[in-house]
Backbone as JSON Lines, residues from 0, in Angstrom:
{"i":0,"aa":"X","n":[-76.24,23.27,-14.14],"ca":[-75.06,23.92,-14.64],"c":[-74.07,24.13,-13.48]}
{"i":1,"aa":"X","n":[-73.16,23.53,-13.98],"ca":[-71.93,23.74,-12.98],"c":[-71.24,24.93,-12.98]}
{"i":2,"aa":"X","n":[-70.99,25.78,-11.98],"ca":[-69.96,26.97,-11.73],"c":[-68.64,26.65,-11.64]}
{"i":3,"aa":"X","n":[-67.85,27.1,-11.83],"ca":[-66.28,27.01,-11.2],"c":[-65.69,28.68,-11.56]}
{"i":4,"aa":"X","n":[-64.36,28.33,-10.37],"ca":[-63.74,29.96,-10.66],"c":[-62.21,29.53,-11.33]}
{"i":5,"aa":"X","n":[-62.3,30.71,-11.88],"ca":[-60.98,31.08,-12.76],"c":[-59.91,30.86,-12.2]}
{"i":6,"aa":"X","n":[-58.59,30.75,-12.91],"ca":[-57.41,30.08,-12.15],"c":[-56.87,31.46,-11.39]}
{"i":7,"aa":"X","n":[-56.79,32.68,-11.81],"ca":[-56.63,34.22,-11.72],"c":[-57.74,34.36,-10.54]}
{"i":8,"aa":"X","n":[-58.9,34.13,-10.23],"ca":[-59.85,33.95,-8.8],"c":[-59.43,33.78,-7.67]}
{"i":9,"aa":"X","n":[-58.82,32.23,-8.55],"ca":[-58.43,31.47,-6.94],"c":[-56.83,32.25,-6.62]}
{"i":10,"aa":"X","n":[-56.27,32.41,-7.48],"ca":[-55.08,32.7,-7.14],"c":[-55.18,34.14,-6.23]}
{"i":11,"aa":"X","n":[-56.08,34.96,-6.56],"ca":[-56.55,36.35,-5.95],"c":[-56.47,36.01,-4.54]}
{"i":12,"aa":"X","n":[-57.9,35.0,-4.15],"ca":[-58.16,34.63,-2.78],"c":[-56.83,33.98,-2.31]}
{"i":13,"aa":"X","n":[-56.15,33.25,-2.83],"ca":[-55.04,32.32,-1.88],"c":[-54.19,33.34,-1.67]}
{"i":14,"aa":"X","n":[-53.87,34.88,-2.28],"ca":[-52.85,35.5,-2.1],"c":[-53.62,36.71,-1.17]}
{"i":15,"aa":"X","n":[-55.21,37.28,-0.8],"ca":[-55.54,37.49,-0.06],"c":[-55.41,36.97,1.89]}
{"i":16,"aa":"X","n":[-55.75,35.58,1.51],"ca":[-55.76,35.37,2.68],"c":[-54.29,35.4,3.46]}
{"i":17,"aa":"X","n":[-53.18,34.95,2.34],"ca":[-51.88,35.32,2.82],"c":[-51.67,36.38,3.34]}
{"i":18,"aa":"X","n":[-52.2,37.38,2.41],"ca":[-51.61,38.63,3.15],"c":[-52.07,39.29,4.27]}
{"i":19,"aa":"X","n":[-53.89,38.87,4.9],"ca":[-54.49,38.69,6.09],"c":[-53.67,38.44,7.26]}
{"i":20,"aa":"X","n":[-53.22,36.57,6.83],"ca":[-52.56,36.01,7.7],"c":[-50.91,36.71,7.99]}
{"i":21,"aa":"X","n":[-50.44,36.94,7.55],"ca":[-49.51,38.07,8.03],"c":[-49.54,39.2,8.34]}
{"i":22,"aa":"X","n":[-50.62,40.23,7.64],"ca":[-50.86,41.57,9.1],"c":[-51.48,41.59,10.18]}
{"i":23,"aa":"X","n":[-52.16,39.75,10.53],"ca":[-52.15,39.48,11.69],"c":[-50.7,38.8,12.78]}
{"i":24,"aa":"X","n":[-50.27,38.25,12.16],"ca":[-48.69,37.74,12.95],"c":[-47.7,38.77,12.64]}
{"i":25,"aa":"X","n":[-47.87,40.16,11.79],"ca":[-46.96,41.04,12.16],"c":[-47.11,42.44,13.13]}
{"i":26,"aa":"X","n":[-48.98,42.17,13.1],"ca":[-49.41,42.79,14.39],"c":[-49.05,42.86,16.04]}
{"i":27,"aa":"X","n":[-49.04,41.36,15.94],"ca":[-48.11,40.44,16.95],"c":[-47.26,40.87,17.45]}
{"i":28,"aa":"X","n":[-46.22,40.83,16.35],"ca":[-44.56,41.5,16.63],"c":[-44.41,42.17,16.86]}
{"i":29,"aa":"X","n":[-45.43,43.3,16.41],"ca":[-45.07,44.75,16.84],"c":[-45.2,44.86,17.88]}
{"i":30,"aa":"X","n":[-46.39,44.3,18.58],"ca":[-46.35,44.83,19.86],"c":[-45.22,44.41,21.15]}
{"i":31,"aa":"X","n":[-44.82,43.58,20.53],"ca":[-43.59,42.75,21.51],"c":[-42.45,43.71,21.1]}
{"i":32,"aa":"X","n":[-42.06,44.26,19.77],"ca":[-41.2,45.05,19.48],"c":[-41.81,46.61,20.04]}
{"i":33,"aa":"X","n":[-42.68,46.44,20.37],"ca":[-43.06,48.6,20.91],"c":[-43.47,48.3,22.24]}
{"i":34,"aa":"X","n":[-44.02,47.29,23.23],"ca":[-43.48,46.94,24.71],"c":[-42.66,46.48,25.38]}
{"i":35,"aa":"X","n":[-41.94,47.93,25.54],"ca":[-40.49,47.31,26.49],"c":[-40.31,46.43,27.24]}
{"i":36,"aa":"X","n":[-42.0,46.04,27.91],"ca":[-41.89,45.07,29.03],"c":[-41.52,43.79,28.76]}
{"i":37,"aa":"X","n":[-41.97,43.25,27.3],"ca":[-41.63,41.88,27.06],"c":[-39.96,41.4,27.26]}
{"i":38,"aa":"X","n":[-40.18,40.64,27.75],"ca":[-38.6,39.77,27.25],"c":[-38.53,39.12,29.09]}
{"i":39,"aa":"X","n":[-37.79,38.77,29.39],"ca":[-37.02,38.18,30.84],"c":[-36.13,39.49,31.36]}
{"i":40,"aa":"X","n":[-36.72,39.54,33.07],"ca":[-35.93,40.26,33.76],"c":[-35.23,39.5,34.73]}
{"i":41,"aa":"X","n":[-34.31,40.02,35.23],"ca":[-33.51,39.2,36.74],"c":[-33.68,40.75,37.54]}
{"i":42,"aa":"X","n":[-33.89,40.5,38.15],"ca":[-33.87,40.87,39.6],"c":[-32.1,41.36,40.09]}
{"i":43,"aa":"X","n":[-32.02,43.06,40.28],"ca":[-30.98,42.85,40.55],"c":[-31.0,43.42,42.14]}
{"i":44,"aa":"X","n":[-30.42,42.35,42.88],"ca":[-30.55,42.37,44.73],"c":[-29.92,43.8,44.9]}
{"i":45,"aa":"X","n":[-28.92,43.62,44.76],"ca":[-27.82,44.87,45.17],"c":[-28.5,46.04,45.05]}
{"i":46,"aa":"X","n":[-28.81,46.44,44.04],"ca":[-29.4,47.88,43.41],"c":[-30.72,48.14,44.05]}
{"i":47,"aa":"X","n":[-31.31,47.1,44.19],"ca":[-32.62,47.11,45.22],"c":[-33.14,47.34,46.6]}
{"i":48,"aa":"X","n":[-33.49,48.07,47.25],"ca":[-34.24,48.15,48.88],"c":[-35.59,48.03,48.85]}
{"i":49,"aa":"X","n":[-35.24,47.43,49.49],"ca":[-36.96,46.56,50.55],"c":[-36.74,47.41,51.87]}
{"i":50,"aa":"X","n":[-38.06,47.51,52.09],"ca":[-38.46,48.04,53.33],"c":[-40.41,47.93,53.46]}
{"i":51,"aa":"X","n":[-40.44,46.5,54.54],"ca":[-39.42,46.12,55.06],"c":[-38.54,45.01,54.51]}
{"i":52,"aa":"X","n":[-37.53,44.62,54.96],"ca":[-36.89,42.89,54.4],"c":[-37.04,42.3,55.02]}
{"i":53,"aa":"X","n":[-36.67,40.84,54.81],"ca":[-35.45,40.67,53.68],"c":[-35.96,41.11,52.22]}
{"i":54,"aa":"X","n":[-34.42,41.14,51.45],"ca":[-34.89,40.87,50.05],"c":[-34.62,39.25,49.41]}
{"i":55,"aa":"X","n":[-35.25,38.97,48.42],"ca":[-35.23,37.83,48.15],"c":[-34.08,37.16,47.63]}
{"i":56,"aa":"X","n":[-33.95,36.05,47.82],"ca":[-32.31,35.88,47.15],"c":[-31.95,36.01,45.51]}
{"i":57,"aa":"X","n":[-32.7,35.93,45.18],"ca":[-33.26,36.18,43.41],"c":[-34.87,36.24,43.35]}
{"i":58,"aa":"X","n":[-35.12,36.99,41.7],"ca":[-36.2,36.7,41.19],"c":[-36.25,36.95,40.14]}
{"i":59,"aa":"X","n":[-36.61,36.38,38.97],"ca":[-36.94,36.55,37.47],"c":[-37.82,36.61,37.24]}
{"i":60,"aa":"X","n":[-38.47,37.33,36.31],"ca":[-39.98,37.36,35.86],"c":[-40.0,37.95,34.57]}
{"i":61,"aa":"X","n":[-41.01,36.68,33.28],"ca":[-40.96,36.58,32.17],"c":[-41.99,37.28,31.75]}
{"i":62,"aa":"X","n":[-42.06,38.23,30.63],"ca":[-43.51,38.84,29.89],"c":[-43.47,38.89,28.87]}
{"i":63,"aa":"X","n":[-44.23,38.18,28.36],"ca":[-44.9,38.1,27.53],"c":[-46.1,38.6,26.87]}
{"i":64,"aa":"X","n":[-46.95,38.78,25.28],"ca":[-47.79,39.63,25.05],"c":[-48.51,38.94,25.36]}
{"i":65,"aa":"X","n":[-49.92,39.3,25.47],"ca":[-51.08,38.54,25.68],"c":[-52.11,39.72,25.22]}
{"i":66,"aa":"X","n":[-53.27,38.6,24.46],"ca":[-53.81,40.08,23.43],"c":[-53.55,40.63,22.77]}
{"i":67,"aa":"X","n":[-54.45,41.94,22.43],"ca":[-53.68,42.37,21.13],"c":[-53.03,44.17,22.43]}
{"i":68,"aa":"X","n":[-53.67,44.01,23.69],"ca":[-53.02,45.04,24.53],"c":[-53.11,44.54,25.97]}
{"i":69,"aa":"X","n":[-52.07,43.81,25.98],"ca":[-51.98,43.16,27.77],"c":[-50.79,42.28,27.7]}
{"i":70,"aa":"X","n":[-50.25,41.97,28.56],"ca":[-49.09,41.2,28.94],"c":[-49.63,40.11,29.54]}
{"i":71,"aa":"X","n":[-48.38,38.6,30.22],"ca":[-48.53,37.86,31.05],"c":[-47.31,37.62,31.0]}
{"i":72,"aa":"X","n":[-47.5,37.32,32.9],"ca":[-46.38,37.65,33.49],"c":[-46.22,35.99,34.42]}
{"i":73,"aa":"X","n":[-45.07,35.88,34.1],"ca":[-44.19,34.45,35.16],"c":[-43.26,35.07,36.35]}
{"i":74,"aa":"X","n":[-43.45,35.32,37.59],"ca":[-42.38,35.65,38.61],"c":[-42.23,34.74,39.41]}
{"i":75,"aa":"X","n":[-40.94,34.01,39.26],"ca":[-39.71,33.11,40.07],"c":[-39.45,33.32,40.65]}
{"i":76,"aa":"X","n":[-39.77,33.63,42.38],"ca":[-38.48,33.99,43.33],"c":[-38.41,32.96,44.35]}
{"i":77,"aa":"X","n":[-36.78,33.05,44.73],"ca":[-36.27,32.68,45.79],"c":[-36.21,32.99,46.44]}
{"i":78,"aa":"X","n":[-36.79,32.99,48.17],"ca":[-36.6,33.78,49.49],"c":[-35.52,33.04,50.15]}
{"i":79,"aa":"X","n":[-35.12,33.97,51.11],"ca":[-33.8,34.05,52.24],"c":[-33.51,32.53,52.39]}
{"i":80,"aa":"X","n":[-34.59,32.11,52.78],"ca":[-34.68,30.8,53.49],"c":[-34.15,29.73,52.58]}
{"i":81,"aa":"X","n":[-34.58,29.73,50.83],"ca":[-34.65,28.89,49.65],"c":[-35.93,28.03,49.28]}
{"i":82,"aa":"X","n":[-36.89,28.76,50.15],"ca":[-38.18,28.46,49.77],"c":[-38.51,29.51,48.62]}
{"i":83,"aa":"X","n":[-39.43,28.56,47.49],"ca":[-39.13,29.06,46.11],"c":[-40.95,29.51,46.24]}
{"i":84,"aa":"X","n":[-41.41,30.56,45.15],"ca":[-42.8,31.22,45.01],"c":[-42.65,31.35,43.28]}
{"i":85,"aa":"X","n":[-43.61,31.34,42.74],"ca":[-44.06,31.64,41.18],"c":[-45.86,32.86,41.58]}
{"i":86,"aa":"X","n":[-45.7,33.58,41.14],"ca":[-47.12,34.84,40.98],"c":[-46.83,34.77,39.56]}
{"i":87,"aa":"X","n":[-48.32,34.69,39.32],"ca":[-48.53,34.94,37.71],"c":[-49.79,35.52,37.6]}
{"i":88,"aa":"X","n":[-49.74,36.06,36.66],"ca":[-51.2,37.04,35.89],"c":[-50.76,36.82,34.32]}
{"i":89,"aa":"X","n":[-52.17,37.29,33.58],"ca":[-52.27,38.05,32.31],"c":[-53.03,38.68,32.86]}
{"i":90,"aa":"X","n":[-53.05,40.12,32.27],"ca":[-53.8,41.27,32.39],"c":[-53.64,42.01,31.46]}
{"i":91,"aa":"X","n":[-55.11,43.06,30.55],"ca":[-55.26,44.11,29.77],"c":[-54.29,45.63,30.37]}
{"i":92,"aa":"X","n":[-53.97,46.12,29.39],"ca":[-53.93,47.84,30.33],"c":[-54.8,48.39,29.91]}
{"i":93,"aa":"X","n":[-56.04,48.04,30.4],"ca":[-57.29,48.81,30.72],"c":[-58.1,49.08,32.28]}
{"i":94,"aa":"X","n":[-56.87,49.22,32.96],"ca":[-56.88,49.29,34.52],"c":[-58.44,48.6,35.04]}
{"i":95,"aa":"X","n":[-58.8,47.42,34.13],"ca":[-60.15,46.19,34.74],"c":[-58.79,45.38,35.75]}
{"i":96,"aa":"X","n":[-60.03,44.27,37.16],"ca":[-59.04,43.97,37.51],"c":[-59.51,42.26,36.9]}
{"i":97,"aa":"X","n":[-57.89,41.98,36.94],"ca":[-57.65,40.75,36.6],"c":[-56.72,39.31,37.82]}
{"i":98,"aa":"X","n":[-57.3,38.34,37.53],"ca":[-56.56,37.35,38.77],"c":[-55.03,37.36,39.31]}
{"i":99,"aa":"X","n":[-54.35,37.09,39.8],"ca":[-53.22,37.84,40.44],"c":[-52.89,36.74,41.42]}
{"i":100,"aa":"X","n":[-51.85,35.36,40.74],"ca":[-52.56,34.07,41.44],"c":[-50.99,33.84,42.31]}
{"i":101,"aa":"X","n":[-50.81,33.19,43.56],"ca":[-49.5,32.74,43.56],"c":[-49.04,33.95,44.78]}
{"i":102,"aa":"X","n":[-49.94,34.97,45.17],"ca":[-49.28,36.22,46.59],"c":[-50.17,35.6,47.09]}
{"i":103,"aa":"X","n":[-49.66,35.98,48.71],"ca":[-50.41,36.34,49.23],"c":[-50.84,37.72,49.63]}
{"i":104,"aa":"X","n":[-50.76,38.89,49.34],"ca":[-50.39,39.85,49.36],"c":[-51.43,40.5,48.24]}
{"i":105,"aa":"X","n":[-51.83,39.7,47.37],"ca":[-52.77,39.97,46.32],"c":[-53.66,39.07,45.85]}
{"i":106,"aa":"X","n":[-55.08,39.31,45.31],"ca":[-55.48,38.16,44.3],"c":[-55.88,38.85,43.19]}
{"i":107,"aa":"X","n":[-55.75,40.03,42.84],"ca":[-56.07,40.72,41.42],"c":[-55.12,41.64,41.09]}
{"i":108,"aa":"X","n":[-55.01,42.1,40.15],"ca":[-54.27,43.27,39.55],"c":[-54.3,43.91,38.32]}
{"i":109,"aa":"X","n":[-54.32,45.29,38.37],"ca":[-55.47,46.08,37.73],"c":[-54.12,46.68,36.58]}
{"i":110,"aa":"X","n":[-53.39,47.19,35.57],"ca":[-52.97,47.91,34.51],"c":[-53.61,48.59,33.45]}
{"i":111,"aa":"X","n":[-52.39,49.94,34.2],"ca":[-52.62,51.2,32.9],"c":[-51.14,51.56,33.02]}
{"i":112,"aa":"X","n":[-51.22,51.9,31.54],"ca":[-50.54,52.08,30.57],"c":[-50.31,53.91,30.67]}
{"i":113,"aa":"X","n":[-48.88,54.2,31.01],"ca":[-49.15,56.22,31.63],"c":[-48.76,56.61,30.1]}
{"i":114,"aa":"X","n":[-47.38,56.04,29.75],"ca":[-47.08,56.08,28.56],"c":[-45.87,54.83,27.93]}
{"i":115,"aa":"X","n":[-45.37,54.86,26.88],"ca":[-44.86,53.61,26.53],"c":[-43.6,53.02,27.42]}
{"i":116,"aa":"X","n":[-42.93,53.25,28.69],"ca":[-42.32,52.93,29.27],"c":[-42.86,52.9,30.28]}
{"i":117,"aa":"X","n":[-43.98,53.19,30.61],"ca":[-44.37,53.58,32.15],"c":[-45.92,52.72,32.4]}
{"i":118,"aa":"X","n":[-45.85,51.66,33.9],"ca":[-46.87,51.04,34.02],"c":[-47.32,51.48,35.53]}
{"i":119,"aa":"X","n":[-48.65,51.59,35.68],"ca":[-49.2,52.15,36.66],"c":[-49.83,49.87,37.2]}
{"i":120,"aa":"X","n":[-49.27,49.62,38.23],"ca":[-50.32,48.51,38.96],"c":[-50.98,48.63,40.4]}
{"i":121,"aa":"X","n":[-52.3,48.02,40.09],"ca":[-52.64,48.11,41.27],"c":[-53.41,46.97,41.67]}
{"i":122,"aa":"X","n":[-52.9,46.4,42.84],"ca":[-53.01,45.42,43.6],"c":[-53.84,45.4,44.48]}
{"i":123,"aa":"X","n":[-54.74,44.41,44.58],"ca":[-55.98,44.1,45.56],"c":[-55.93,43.06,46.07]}
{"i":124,"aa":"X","n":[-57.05,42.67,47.72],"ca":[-56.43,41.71,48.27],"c":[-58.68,41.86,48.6]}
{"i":125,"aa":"X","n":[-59.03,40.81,48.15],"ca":[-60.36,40.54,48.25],"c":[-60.95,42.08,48.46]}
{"i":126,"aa":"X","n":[-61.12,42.93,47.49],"ca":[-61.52,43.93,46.88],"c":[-60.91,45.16,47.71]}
{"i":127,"aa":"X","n":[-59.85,44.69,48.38],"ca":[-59.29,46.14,49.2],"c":[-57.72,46.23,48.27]}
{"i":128,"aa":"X","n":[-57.79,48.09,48.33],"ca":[-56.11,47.99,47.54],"c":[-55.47,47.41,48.08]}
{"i":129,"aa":"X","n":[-53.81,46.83,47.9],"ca":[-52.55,46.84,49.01],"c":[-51.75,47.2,48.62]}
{"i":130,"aa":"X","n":[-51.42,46.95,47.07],"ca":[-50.4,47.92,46.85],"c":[-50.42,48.46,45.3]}
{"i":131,"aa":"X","n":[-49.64,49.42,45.98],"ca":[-49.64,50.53,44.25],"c":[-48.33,50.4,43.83]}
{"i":132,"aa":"X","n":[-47.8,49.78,42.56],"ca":[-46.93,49.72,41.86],"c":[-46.51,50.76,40.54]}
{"i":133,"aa":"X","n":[-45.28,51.15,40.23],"ca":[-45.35,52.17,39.51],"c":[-43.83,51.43,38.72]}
{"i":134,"aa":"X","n":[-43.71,51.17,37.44],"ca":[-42.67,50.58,36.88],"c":[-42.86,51.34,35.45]}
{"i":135,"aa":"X","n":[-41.25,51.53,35.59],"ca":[-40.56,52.61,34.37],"c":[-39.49,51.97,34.26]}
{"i":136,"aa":"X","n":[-39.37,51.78,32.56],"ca":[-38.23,50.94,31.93],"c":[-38.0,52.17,31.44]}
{"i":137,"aa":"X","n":[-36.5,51.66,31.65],"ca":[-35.53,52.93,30.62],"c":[-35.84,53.04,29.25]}
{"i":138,"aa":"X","n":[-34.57,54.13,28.61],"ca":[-35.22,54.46,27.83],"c":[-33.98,53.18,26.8]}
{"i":139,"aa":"X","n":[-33.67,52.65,27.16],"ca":[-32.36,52.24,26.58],"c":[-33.1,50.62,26.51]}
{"i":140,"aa":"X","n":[-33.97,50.42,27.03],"ca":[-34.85,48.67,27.54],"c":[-33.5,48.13,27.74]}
{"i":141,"aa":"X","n":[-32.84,48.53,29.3],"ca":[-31.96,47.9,29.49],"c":[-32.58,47.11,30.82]}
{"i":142,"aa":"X","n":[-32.82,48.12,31.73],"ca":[-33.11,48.39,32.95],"c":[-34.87,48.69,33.52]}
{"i":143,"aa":"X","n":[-35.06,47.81,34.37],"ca":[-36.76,48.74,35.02],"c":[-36.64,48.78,36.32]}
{"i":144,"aa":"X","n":[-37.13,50.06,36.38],"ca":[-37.42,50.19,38.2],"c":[-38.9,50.06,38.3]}
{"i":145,"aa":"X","n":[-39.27,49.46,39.72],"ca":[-40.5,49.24,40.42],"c":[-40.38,49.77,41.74]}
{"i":146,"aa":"X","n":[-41.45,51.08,41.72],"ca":[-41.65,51.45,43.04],"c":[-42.89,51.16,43.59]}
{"i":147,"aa":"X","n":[-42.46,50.63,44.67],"ca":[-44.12,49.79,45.4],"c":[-44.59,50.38,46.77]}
{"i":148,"aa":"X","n":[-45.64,50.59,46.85],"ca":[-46.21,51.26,48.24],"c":[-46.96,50.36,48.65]}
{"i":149,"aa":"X","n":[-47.67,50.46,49.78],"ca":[-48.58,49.83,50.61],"c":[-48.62,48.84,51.71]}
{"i":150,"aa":"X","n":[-49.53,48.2,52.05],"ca":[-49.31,47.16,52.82],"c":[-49.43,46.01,52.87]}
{"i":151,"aa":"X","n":[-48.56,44.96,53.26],"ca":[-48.37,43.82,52.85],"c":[-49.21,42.79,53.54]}
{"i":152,"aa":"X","n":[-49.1,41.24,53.33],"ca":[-50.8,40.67,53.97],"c":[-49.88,40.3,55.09]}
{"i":153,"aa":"X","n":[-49.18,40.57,55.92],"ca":[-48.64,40.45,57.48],"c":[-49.13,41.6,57.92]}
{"i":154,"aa":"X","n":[-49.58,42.68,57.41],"ca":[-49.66,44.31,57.9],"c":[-49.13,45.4,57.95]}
{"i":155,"aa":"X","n":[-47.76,44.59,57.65],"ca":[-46.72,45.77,57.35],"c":[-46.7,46.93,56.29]}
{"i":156,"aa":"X","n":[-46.45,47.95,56.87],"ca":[-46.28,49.54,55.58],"c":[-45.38,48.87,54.39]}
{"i":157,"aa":"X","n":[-44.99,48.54,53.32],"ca":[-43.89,48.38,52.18],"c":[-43.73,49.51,51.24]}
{"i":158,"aa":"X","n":[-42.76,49.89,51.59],"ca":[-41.5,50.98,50.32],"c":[-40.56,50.16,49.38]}
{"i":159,"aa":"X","n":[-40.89,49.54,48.69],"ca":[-39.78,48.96,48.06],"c":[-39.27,49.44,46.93]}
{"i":160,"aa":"X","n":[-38.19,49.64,46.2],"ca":[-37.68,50.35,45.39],"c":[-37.23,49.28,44.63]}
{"i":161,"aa":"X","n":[-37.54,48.45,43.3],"ca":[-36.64,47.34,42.79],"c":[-36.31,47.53,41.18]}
{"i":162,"aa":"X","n":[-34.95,46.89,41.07],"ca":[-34.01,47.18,39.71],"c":[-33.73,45.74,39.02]}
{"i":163,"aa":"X","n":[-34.05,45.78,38.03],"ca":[-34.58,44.83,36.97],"c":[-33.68,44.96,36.01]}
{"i":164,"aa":"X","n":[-33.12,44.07,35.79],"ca":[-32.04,43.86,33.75],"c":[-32.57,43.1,33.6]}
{"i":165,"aa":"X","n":[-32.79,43.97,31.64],"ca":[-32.76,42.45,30.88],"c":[-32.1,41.5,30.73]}
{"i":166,"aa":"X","n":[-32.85,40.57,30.53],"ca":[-31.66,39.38,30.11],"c":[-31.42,39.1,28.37]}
């Protein structure tokens, strides 16, 4: 004896799984729409101090979600000279550390999340800190500042203070 299902069955399941498949891709969105961090920043020189310098002649850096709670990140810069660098990560904000590829200055980097504008990073260089990063986007997601401490892989102390627009 053969089974089969009702036309009202199948139609149930095909309009189930639809609606699955979209509170998973609108899960998605949200989080790109409730983390300020996503989108493209530029680097703005002027508004920025390094200490020590130079500062770089530009830098952009793209984020993107990754997960259902972590970013990944593309950073473009240009130094003084016009020798060009790319650092990239994905990382959770579950302050685990994660690869940190493209510094020298780092090979991991650790995120937490203080609150929805505010990212705590922390940077390691073969299991020693170097630097502690602290980045707060406005409240407007126009603008982010990054304040960076520590020391850099030449040895140097770094204070850097840097100002970010969206694009």
């Amino acid at each position: 004896m053969k089974k089969t299902l009702g036309g009202s069955t199948v139609a149930c399941l095909a309009l189930g799984l639809l609606v699955a498949s979209l509170v998973c891709s609108w899960s998605t969105g949200l989080q790109a729409q409730t983390d300020p961090i996503i989108g493209t920043w530029r680097l703005n020189v002027a508004k920025s101090k390094y200490d020590p310098g130079p500062a770089p002649m530009s830098e952009t850096r793209i984020y993107e979600t990754f997960g259902t709670n972590g970013i990944k990140s593309t950073q473009n810069r240009v130094e003084v000279g016009g020798s060009k660098a790319t650092v990239s990560y994905s990382a959770m904000y579950d302050g685990k550390d994660y690869a940190y590829m493209g510094s020298p200055d780092a090979d991991t980097i650790a995120l937490k999340k203080v609150d929805t504008n505010t990212i705590e990073a922390t940077l390691k260089k073969s299991g020693k800190v170097t630097l502690l990063t602290k980045a707060v986007t406005a409240a407007d997601r126009k603008t982010r500042t990054l304040t960076t401490s520590g020391t850099n892989a030449k040895g140097q102390k770094v204070n850097n203070v840097t100002v970010w627009e969206r694009q």
